[in-house]
C-alpha positions in Angstrom: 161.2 88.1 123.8 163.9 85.3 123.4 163.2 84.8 127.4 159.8 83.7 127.0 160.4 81.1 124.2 160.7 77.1 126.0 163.2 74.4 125.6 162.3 71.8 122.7 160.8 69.1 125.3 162.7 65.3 125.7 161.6 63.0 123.3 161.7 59.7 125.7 164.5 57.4 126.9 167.4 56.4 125.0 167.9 52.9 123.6 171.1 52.7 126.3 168.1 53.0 129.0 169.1 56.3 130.3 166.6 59.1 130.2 167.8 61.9 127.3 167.6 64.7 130.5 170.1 62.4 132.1 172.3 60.5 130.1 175.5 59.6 131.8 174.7 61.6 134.7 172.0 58.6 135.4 175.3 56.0 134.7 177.3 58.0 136.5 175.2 58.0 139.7 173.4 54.8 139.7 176.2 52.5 141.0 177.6 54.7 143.8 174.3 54.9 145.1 173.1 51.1 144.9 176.3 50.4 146.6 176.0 52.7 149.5 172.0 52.1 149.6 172.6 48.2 149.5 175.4 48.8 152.7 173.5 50.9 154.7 169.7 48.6 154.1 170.8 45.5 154.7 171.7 46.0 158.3 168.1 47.8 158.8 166.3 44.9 156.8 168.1 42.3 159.2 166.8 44.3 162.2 163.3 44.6 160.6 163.2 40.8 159.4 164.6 39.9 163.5 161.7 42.5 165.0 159.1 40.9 163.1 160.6 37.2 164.1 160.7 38.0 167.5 157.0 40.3 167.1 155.3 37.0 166.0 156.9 34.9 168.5 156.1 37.1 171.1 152.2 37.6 170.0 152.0 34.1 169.3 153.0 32.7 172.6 152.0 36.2 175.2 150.4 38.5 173.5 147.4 35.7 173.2 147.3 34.9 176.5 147.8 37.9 177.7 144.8 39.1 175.8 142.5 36.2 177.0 143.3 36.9 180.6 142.7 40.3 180.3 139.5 39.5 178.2 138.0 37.3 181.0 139.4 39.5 183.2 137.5 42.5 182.1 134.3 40.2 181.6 134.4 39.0 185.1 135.3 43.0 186.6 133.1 44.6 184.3 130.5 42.9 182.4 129.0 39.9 184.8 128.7 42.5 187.7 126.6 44.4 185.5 124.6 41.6 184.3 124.0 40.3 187.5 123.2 44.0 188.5 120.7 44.4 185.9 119.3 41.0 186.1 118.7 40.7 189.7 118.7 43.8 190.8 117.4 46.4 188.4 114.7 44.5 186.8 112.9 43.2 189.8 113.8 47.0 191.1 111.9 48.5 188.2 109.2 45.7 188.4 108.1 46.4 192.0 108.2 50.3 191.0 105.8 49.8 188.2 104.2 47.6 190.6 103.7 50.7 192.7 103.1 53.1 190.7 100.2 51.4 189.0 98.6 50.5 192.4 99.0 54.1 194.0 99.2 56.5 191.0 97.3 54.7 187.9 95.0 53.1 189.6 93.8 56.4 191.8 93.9 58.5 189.1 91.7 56.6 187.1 89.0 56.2 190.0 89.4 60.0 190.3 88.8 60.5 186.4 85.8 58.6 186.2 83.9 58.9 189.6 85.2 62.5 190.1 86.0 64.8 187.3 84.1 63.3 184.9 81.0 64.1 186.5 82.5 67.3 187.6 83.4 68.3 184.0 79.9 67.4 182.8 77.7 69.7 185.6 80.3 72.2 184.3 79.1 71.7 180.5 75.7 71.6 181.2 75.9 74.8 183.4 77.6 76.4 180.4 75.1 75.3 178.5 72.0 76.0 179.9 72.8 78.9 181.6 75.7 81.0 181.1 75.3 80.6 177.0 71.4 82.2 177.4 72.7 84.9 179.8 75.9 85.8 177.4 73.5 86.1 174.4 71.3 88.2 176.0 73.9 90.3 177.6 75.6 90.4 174.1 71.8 92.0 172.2 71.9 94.4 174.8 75.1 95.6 174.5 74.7 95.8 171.0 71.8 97.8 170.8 73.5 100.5 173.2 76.8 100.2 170.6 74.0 101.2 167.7 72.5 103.9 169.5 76.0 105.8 170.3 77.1 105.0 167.2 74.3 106.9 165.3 74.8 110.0 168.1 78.7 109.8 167.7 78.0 109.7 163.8 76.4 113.1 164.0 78.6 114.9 165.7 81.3 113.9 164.0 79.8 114.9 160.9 79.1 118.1 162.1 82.5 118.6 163.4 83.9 117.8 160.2 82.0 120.1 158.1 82.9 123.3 160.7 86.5 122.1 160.4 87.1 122.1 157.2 85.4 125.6 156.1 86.8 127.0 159.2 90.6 125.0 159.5 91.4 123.0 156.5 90.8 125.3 153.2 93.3 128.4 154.7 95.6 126.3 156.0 95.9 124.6 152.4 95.8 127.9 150.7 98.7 128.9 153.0 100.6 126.4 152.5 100.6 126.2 148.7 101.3 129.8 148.0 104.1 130.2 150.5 105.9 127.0 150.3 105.2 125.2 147.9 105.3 127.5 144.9 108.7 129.3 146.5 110.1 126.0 147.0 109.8 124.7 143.4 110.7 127.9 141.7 114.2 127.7 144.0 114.3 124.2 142.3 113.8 125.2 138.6 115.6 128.5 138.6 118.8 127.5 141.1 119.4 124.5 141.9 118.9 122.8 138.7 121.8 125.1 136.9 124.0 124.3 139.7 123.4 120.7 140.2 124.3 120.1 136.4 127.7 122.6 136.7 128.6 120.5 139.4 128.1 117.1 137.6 130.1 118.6 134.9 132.6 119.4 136.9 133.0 116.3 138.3 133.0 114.4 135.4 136.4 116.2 134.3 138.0 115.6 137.3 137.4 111.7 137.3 138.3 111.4 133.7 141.8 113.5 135.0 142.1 110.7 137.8 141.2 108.0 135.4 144.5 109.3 132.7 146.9 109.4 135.7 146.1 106.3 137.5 146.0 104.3 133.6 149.4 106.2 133.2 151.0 105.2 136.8 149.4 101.5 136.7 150.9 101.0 133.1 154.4 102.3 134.5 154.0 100.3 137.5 153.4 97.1 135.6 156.2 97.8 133.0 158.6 98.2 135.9 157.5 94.9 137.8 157.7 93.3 134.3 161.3 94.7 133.7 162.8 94.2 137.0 161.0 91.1 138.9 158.8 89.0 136.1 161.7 89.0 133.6 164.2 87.6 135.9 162.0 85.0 137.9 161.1 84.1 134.4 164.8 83.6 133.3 165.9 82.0 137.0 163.1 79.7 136.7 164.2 78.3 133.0 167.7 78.4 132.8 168.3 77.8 136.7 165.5 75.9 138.9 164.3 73.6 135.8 168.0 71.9 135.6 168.5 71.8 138.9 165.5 70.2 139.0 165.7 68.0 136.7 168.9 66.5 137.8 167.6 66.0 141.9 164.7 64.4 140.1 166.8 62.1 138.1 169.0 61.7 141.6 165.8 61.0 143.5 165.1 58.8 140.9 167.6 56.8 141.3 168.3 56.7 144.9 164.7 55.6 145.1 165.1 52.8 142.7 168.2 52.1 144.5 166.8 52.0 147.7 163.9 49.2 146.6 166.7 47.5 144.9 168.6 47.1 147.9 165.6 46.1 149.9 164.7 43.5 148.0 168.3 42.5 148.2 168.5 42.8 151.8 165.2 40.7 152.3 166.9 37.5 149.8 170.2 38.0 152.1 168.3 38.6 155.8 166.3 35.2 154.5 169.1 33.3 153.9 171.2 34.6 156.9 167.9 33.5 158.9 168.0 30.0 157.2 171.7 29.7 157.9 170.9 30.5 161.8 168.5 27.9 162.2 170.2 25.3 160.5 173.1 26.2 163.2 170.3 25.8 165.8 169.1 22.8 164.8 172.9 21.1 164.0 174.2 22.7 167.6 171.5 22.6 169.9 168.0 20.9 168.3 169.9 18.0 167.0 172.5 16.8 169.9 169.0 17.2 172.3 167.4 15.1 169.9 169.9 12.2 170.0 170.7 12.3 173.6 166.7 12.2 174.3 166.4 9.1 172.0 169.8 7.5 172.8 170.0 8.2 176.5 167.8 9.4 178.3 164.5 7.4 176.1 166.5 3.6 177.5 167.4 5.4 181.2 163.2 6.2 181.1 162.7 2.6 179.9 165.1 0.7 182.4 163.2 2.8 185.1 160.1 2.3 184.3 160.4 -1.6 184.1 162.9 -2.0 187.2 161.2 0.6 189.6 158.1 1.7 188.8 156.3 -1.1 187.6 157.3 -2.9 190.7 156.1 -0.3 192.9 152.8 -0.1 191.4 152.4 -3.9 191.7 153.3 -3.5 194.8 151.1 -0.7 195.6 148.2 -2.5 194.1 148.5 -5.7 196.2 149.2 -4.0 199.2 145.5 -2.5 198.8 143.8 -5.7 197.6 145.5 -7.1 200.8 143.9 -3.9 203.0 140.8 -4.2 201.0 140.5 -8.2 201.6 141.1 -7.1 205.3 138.5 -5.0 205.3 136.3 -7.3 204.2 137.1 -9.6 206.7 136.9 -7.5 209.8 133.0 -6.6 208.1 132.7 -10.1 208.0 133.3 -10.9 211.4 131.4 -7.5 212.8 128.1 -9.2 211.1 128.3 -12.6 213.1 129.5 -10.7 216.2 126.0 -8.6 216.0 124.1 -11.9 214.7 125.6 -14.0 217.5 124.7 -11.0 220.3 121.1 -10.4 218.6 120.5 -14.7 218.9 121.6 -14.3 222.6 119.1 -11.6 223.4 116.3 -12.4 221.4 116.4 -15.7 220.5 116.4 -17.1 216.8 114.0 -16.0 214.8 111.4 -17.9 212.3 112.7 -18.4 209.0 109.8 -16.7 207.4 109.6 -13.5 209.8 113.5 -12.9 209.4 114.1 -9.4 209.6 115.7 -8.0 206.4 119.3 -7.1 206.6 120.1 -3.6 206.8 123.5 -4.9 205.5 123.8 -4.3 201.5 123.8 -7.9 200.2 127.0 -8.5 197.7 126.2 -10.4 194.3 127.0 -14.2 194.7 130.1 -15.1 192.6 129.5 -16.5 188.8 130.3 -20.4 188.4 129.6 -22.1 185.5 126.4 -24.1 187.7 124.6 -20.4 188.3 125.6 -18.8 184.3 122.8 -16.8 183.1 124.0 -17.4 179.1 122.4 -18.8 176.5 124.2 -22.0 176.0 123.9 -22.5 179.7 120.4 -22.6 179.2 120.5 -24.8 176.2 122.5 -27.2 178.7 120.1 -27.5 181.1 116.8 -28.0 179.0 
């Protein structure tokens, strides 16, 4: 059928770069829908390119603290109670258990085991041994020889039983049985129901081969009508419909796909050089004036106040506590002799050589050039 014969397939893309399925419906479509896509993806690209900015920052200067917070935090709610748990707790716990256990249950059980059952278990073998094993076996000859003699007694009788029942029983049942079922029943076979068995299977045969004809017959219509009226139009929808149709939303999907990366990449160049622009603003408006009025102002202000104020303050402060310190000193000073004057009134003066040592720390004389300790002191002197 001419239905069932396929369009010649495209041979490639033209040297125009249009595909030969497309053609100018690829030129014709291309613009238009770069132009919309580049319209509506550069706003979404600008918000994308801000939410990452902002993302970053935001990760950068809370989401890692955040995170470390709530790292110790969970260490110090959930894993050093634990380990404390287990470490001073638990093990000792479980130590003092197997402690105990050892000392009432091991322990016990093993004196049980070995002064106990073990001599329990062997009186039991030897008793088995020595006495129940002889009395078993002698048990067991007896028994035997009264199984042999009612054996040989039962072995008699059931010969002779067997001998009367058979003459007597057996040989007219069997005769019975053969001549008035048996031969009846196979002669019913051979004359009757073999005849009729095989008329039957003939006449089954025909009918199936009947059924076969008709349902070949009513299948083949069936399929020549489904061919006619559903095959043959899918067939001729499918080829001269749905392939063009298509064709062309793939050559549109196509090209609203490229258009779409186009515009993308388009939108990234633009939202990187709108981002550029902003931050130069920034840093001309806001970065740059703080900048100057930090290095022309407020940098001398600091200086002047430093020098005229604070420095003086500090000296100040400083000599106002070597002055307390020096006071200090003094009033020490003068509490020593007060006690040494009151200790010579009471008990008198003391030898030099049974002086009592000063409870007092002694301070380190001061250095003069007379009491150096250096080298070239030394040199001096010798």
């Amino acid at each position: 059928m001419e239905l069932e014969k396929r369009p010649p397939e495209p041979s490639g893309r033209e040297p125009g770069g249009a595909g030969a399925s497309g053609g100018c419906l690829v030129v014709a479509i291309r613009m238009p829908v770069r132009i919309v896509a580049l319209v509506l993806v550069v706003p979404v690209r600008m918000a994308w390119d801000a939410l990452a900015a902002t993302g970053r920052f935001l990760h950068r200067t809370v989401g890692r603290p955040v995170g470390r917070a709530l790292a110790w935090l969970a260490r110090a709610v959930c894993v050093w109670p634990f380990v404390a748990l287990w470490r001073w707790v638990l093990v000792p716990a479980g130590r003092g258990l197997a402690w105990l256990a050892r000392v009432l249950v091991v322990v016990p059980a093993g004196w049980a085991h070995r002064y106990l059952l073990a001599p329990l278990g062997r009186g039991l073998v030897w008793l088995y041994a020595r006495v129940l094993t002889p009395v078993g076996q002698g048990a067991w000859w007896l028994l035997r020889g009264i199984g042999a003699v009612l054996a040989a007694v039962g072995a008699g009788l059931s010969t002779g039983a067997v001998w009367l029942g058979r003459y007597l029983v057996v040989v007219p049942v069997r005769w019975a049985v053969r001549y008035l079922v048996v031969v009846p029943a196979v002669r019913l076979y051979a004359r009757v129901l073999t005849p009729a068995g095989r008329a039957l299977a003939r006449c089954a045969r025909g009918v199936l081969r009947l059924l076969g004809v008709v349902v070949a017959g009513v299948v083949a219509a069936l399929v020549w009508a489904g061919r006619v009226l559903l095959v043959v139009p899918a067939v001729a929808a499918w080829r001269w419909v749905f392939v063009p149709v298509g064709r062309v939303l793939v050559v549109v999907g196509r090209e609203v796909g490229e258009a779409l990366g186009h515009a993308w990449r388009v939108a990234g160049y633009v939202s990187v050089a709108v981002g550029r622009f902003l931050a130069a603003l920034f840093r001309w408006v806001v970065v740059e004036p703080v900048r100057r009025v930090y290095r022309g102002v407020l940098t001398p202000v600091g200086h002047v106040v430093r020098d005229a104020v604070l420095r003086p303050v500090v000296e100040a402060v400083r000599g106002a506590g070597r002055t307390a310190r020096q006071a200090v000193a003094a009033a020490r000073e003068t509490v020593r002799q007060a006690r040494a004057d009151v200790r010579r009134a009471l008990f008198g003066e003391h030898p030099q050589g049974d002086a009592p040592a000063s409870r007092e720390p002694r301070r380190p004389a001061g250095r003069t050039l007379d009491g150096s300790t250096t080298a070239l002191t030394y040199l001096t002197k010798d």
